[in-house]
N, C-alpha and C positions, 0 to 999 in steps of 0.2 A: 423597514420601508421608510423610504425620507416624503416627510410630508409637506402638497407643495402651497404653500400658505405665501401671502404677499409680507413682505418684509420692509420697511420703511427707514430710512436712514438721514441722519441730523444732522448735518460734517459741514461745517462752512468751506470747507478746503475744497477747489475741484482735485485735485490731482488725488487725496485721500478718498471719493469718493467713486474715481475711474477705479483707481488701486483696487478696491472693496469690491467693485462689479466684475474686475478680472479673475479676480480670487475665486470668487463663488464660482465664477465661469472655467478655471481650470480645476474646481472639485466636483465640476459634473450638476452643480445645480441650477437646477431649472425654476427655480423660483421667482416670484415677479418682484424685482425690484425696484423701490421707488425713492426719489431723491428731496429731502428738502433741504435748507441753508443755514439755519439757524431755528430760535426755539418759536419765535412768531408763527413761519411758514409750517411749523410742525404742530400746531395748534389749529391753525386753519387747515390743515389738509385733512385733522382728524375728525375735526365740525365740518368739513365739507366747502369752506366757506371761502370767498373771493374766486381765487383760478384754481380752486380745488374743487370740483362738483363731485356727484357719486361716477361720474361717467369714467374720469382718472385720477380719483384714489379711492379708491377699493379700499374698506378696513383691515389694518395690519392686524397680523398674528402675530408680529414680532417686531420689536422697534428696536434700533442701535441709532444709540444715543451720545453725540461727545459732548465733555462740558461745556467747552470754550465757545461757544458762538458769538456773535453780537446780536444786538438788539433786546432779544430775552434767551439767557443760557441755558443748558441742559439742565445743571440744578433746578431751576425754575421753572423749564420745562417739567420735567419728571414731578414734583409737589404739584404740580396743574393736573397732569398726567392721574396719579394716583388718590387724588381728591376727586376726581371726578365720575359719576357712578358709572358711565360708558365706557368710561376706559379704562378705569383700575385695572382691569382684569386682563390687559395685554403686557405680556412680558418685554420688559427694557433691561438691553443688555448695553451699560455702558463702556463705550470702546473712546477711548481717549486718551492723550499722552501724560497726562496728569499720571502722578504716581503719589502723591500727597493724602497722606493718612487721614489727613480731614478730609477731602471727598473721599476716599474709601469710607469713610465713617458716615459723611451727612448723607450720602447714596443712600445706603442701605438704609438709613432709617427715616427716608424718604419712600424704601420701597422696592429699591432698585431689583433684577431679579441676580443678573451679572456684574460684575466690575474687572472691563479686562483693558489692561494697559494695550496699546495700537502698540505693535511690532516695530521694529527701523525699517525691516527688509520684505522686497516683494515677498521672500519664500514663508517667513513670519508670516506672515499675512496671511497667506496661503495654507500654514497650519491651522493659523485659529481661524479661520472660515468654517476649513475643515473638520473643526471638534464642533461649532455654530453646529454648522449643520447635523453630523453625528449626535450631539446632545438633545437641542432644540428642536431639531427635524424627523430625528428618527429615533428617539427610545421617550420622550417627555411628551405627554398630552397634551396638549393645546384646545384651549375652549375651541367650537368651530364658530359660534358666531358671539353676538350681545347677547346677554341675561337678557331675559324677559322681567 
């Protein structure tokens, strides 16, 4: 059974983050997707804070995370992310074109929970949505809320 938990995404690119909503949307999930631009906006959406209230962003179950952003990058993001006692505990699946063995490396030992290179093509795409989902969705437990 795929589980339907809010998903948050960190892609400064629009067009990779339409791609990403289409994807999930021809594998059938209904998941609430949310969008931010960079590692800033991905920080305050998770404190709630500036145009992020609880009203529209709902705490993710699941973050996809690219490195490259400006202002403050996914690396940087994710060690905020994982330092922090709130949010340790939400799974970050980094989706980005990087393919450089040192982010595979500082990732992980940052924390990361995935490291999957972005596809070239819509159907790529479309696969790994599709395993997203299968894995993350439907066979992997997910905390349902914050530790107390």
């Amino acid at each position: 059974m795929i589980k339907t938990i809010t998903i948050l995404m960190a892609d400064d690119d629009p067009d990779d983050r339409i791609l990403t909503k289409d994807a999930f949307e021809e594998n059938g999930l209904a998941n609430d997707l949310h969008f931010v631009e960079d590692g800033e906006e991905l920080m305050d959406y998770l404190h709630q804070r500036g145009k992020f209230s609880a009203d529209n962003a709902p705490e993710p179950g699941l973050i996809l995370l690219d490195l490259n952003m400006p202002r403050k990058d996914g690396r940087e993001a994710l060690a905020e992310i994982k330092s922090h006692p709130t949010f340790k505990h939400i799974p970050v699946i980094v989706l980005t074109t990087s393919k450089a063995e040192e982010d595979i490396f500082k990732t992980y030992d940052l924390g990361v929970s995935s490291f999957i290179t972005k596809p070239v093509t819509f159907e790529g795409l479309v696969k790994v949505t599709r395993t997203i989902g299968n894995y993350w969705l439907g066979i992997v437990e997910l905390p349902n809320r914050k530790p107390t």
